[in-house]
N, C-alpha and C positions, 0 to 999 in steps of 0.2 A: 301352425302359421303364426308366424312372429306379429305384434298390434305396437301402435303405438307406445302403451302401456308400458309395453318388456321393452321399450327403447330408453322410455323416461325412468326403468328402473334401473336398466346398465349404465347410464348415465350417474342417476343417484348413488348408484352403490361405488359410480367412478371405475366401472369395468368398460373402456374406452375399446376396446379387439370386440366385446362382446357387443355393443350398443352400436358400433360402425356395422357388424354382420346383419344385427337387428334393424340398422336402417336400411340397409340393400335389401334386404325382404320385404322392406314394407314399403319401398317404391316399388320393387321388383311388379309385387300382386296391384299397387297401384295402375301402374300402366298396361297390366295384362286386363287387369280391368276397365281401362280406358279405351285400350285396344274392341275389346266385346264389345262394350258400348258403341264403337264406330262400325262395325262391322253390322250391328244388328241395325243402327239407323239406314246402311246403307244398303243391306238388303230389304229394310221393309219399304226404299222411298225409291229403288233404282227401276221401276218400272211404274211408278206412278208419276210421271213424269207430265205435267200440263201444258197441254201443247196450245200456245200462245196464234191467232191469229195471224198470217202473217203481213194481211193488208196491204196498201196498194206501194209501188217501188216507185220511186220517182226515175224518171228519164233521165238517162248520162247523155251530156250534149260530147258526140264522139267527135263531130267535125265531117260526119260522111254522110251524102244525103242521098247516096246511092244513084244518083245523077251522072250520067256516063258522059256532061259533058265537063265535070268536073275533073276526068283523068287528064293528067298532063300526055301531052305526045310525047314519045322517044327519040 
């Protein structure tokens, strides 16, 4: 596995084919390992999930007061 290290040596030594290959490795494993990271958070948190109160809903003023003298005639 390519490290930083071997990046700042191909660099050093001005092996520019070799230090570009050595950086796509070393982001490569970066983001496989950010990847795990995200994966592990979301199976340890995807069923602990805190289920919040839901408390009282306030009343939508509809307009209808179910008053049958409120229908208009046809």
């Amino acid at each position: 596995m390519a490290t930083a290290r071997d990046l700042i040596g191909s660099v050093a030594k001005g092996d520019l084919n070799t230090a570009n290959d050595t950086f796509k490795d070393v982001m490569a494993a970066k983001v496989a390992n950010a990847w795990d990271s995200a994966r592990m958070d979301v199976a340890r948190t995807a069923f602990d999930a805190v289920e919040e109160p839901m408390g009282e809903a306030e009343p939508v003023d509809t307009g209808i007061s179910g008053d049958p003298a409120e229908v208009e005639e046809e």
